[in-house]
C-alpha positions in Angstrom: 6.7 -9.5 14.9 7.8 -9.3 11.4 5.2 -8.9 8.2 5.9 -10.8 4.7 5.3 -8.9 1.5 5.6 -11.4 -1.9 5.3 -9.3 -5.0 3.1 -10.8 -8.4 5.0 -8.8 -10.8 2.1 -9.7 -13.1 -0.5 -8.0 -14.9 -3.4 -8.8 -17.8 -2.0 -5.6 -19.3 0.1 -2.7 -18.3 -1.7 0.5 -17.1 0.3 3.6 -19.1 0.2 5.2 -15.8 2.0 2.6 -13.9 5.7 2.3 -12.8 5.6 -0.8 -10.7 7.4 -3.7 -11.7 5.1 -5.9 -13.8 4.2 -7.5 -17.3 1.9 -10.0 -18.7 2.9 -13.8 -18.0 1.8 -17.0 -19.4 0.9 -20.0 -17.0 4.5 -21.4 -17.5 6.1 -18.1 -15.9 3.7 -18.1 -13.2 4.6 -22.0 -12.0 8.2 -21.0 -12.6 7.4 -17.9 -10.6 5.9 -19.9 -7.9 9.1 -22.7 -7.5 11.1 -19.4 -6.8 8.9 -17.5 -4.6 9.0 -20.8 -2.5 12.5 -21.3 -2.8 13.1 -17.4 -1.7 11.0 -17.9 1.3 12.6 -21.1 2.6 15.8 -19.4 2.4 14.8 -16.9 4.9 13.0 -19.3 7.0 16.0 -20.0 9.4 16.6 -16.5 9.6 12.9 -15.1 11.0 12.2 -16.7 13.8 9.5 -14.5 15.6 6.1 -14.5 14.6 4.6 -13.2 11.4 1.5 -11.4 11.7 0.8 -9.8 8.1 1.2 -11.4 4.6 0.6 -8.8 1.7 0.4 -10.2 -2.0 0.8 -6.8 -3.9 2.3 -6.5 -7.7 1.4 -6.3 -10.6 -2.1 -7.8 -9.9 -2.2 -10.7 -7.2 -5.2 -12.1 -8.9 -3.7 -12.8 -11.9 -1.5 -15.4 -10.4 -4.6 -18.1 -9.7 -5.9 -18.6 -6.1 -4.4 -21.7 -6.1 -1.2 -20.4 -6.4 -1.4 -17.8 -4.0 -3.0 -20.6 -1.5 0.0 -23.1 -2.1 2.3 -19.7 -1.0 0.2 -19.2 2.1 0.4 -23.1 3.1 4.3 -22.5 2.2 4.6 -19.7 5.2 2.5 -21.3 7.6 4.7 -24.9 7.3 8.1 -22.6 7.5 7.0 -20.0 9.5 5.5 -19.0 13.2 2.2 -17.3 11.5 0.3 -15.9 14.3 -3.7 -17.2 14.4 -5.0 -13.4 14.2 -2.5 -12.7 11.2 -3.6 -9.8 8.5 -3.0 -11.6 5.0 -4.2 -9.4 2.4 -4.2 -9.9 -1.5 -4.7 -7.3 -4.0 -7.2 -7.7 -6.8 -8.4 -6.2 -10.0 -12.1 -6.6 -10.5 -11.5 -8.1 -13.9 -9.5 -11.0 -12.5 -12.0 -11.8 -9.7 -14.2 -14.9 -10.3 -15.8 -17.3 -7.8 -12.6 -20.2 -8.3 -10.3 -17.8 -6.8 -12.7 -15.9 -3.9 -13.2 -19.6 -3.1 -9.5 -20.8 -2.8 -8.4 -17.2 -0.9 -11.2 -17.8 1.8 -10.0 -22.0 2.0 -6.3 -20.2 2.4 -6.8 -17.9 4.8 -6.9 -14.6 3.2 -8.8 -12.1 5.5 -8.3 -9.1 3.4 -9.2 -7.5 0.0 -7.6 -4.9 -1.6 -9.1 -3.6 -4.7 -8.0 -1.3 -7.3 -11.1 0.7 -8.7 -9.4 3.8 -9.2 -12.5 5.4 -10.0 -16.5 4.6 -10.1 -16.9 7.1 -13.6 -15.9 4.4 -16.2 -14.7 7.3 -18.0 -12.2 7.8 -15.9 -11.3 4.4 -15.3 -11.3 4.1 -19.0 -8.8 6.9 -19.6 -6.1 5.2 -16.8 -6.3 1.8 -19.0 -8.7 0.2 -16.7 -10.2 -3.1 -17.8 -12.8 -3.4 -16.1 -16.0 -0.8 -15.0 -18.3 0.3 -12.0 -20.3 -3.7 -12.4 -17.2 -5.7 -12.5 -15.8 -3.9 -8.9 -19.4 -3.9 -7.8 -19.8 -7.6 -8.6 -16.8 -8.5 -7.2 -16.9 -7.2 -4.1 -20.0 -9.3 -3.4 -18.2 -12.5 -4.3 -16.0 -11.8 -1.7 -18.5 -10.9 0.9 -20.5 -13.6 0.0 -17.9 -16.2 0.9 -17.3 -14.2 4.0 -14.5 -11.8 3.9 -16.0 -8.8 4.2 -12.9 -6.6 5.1 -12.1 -5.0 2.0 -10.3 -2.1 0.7 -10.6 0.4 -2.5 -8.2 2.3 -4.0 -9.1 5.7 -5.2 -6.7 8.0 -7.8 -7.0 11.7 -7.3 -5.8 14.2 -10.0 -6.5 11.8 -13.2 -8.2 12.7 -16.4 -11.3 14.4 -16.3 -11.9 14.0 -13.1 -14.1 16.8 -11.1 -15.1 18.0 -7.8 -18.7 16.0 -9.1 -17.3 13.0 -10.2 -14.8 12.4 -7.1 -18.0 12.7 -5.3 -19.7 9.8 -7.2 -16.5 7.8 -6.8 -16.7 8.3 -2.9 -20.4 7.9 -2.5 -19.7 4.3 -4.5 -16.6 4.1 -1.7 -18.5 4.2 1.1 -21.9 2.6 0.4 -20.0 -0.5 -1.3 -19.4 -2.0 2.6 -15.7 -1.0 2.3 -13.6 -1.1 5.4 -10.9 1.3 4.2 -9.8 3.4 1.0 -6.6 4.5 -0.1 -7.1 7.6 -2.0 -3.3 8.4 -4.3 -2.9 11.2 -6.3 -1.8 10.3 -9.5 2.1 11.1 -10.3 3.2 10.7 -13.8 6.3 8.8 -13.6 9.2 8.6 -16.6 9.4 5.6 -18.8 5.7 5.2 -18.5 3.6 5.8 -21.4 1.9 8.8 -19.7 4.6 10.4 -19.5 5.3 13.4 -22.0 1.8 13.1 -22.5 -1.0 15.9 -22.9 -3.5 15.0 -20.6 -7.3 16.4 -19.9 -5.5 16.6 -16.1 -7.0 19.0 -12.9 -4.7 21.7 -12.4 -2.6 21.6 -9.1 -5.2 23.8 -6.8 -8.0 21.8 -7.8 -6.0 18.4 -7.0 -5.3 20.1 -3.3 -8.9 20.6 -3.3 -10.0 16.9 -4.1 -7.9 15.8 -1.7 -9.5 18.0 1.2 -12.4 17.2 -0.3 -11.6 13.0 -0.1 -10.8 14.3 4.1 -13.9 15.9 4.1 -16.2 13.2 2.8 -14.5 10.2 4.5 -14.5 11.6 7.6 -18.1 12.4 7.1 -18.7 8.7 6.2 -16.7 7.2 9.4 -13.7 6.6 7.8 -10.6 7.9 9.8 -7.6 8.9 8.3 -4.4 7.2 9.5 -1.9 8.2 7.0 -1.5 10.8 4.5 -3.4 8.8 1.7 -5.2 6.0 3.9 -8.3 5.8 5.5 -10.2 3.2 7.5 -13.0 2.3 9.9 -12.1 2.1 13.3 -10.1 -1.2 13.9 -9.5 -1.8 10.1 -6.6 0.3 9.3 -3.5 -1.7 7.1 -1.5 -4.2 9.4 0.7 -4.3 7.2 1.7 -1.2 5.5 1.3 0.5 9.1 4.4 -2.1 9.6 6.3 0.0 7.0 5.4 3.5 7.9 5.8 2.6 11.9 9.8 1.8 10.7 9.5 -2.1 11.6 11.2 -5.3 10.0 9.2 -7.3 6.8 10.5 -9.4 4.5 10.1 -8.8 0.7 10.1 -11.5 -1.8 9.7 -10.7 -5.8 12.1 -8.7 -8.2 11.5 -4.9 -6.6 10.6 -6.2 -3.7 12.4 -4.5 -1.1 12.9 -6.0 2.8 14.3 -4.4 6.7 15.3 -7.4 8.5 17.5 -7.0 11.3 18.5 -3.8 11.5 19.7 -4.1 7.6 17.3 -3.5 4.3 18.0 -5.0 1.0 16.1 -6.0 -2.5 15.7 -7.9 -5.3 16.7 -6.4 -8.4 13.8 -5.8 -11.2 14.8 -8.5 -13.5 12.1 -11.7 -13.0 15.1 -14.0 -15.0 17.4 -13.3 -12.6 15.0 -14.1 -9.7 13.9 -17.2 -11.5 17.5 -18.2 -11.5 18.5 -17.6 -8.2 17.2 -15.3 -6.1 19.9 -13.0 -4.7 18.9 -10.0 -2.7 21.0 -6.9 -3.2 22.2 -5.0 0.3 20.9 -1.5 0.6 22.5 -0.2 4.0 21.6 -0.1 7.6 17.5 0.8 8.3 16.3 2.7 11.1 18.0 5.5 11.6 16.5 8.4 13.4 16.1 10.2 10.2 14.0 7.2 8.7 12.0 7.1 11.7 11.1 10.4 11.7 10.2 10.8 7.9 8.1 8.0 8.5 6.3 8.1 11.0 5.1 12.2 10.0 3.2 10.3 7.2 0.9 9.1 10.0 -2.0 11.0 11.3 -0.6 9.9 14.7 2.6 11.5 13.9 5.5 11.6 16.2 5.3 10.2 19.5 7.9 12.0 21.9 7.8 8.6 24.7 8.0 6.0 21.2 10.7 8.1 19.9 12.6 8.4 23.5 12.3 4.8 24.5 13.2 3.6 20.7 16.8 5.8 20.5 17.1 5.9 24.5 17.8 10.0 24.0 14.7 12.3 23.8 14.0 13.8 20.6 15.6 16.6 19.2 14.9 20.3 20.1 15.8 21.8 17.1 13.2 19.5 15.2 10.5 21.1 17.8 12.1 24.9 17.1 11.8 23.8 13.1 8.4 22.4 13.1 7.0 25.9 14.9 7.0 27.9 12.2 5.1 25.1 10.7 2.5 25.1 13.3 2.4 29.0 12.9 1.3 28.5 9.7 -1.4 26.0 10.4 -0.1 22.5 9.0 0.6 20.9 11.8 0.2 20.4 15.4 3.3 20.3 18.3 2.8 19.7 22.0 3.8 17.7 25.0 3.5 14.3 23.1 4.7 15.0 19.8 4.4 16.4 16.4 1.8 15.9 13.5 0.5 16.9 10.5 -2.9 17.9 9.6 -4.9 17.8 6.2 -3.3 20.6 4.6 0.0 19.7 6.4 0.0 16.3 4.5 -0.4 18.4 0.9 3.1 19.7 1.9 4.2 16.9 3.7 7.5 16.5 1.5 8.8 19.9 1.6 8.0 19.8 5.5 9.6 16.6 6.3 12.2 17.2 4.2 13.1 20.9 6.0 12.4 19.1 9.4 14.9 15.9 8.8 17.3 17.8 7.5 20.2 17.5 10.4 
């Protein structure tokens, strides 16, 4: 099975915390856009032939493109690809690019999954990360989309942002949870260089309270039957990510889009973030060999499920390394994480720590 990932590197305007590749496009960009996303994909055609169970449209904001764009995309994979009949094809929306043209043309195309970026249900806060659009517009939108029948939808929560409080995560989550959501992703917010936050004074938690709202985001979810699955993603049962469960479980997708990045047999490569130079010709750049045991393991901590001893053995045909397991004790001593019989993983406050721990335990 192999997964599809086409970036919209897109946007109605740029959010000054944001580091992804994306800008604001006219129409004209967006066809030419489409002629090389199409081009890209029947390139690669000959060389995927297994099935392909999840399509992600992430960016930049999908929306932005026109359902009829992303609709003429999903034809595109279905006519040059083996797309299984239970495929995950998910599309990620703002709420102030959702209208009823393009809920109608994702249902006629397929799409079977929503995934939205509130960020946050205070319009204060949403207002201080650029947000366009408020509590109504995501509240609104997410019955357009349940309306026309695709009722599996996600949220995105950001922990850590300005002026956010203990209170006013708890508003956020009770909106989470009540709104019919499937699954949240709840990201702490990193302030990246080059972005306009950056160098910035900002009304921001202090680092103990944005350990605390994370616990806090465990606490309530789990309360609320949502599960968590990986370090910042939580779901119903039976509604957790396809697709990004494809990346974290270290198996092959193909990414199409300037950033985009791919792991296609055995080998992972990208497109360099430059839409001309994709519009041109679209010429991936090699990035090495994928897989290793090291990847695998990094990886697959990030997961609530952690590191299956059997998976592992019958992956690399060697069992897994005993001076990982003598590593990860003093770990367990300390109470952030869990190693038996089956395997290794992390708990809650594990996960706060997760990159100093994986780093100490991958470290060969």
């Amino acid at each position: 099975m192999t997964g599809i990932y086409i970036h919209i590197p897109f946007c109605k305007a740029k959010c000054p915390y944001c580091d992804f590749y994306s800008f604001k496009a006219e129409n004209q960009q967006k066809d030419s856009y489409l002629k090389a996303v199409l081009l890209c994909l029947s390139d690669f055609s000959d060389k995927i032939t297994g099935p392909v169970d999840t399509v992600y449209f992430g960016g930049g904001t999908p929306s932005v493109f026109g359902g009829e764009r992303i609709a003429e995309v999903i034809s595109f994979i279905r006519d040059r690809f083996t797309l299984t009949s239970d495929a995950e094809i998910t599309v990620e929306c703002n709420p102030s690019s959702v209208g009823e043209a393009l809920v109608s043309h994702l249902k006629k195309a397929g799409v079977n999954r929503i995934s939205m970026g509130m960020q946050s249900a205070v319009d204060k806060e949403r207002q201080s990360l650029g947000r366009l659009s408020g509590k109504a517009e995501t509240e609104k939108a997410i019955s357009l989309f349940r309306q026309e029948g695709i009722t599996n939808i996600s949220l995105d929560l950001m922990l850590g942002i300005p002026h956010q409080t203990t209170e006013s995560l708890k508003e956020s989550l009770d909106f989470a949870t009540k709104s019919g959501a499937t699954h949240v992703s709840a990201y702490m917010l990193k302030i990246e260089e080059g972005t306009p936050f950056y160098g910035m004074t900002l009304p921001l938690p202090e680092e103990d309270e944005v350990c605390e709202l994370y616990l806090e985001t465990v606490r309530y979810l789990k309360e609320k039957g949502f599960l968590q699955y990986e370090i910042s993603n939580f779901a119903k049962k039976g509604f957790e990510s396809r697709h990004n469960l494809r990346y974290w479980k270290c198996e092959e997708y193909l990414g199409v889009g300037p950033s985009a990045h791919s792991f296609i047999n055995g080998k992972r490569f990208y497109f360099p973030r430059d839409f001309d130079s994709f519009i041109k010709s679209p010429q991936p750049i090699y990035d090495g060999e994928g897989g290793d045991e090291e990847e695998y393991i990094m990886l697959r901590l990030r997961l609530s499920q952690g590191i299956d001893f059997a998976l592992y053995e019958k992956r690399y045909n060697k069992t897994f390394p005993q001076n990982i397991i003598k590593k990860a004790e003093k770990f367990r001593k300390a109470g952030l994480l869990t190693v038996d019989s089956k395997g290794i993983r992390l708990n809650e406050e594990g996960f706060l720590l997760s990159n100093t721990i994986i780093a100490e335990l991958t470290d060969f």
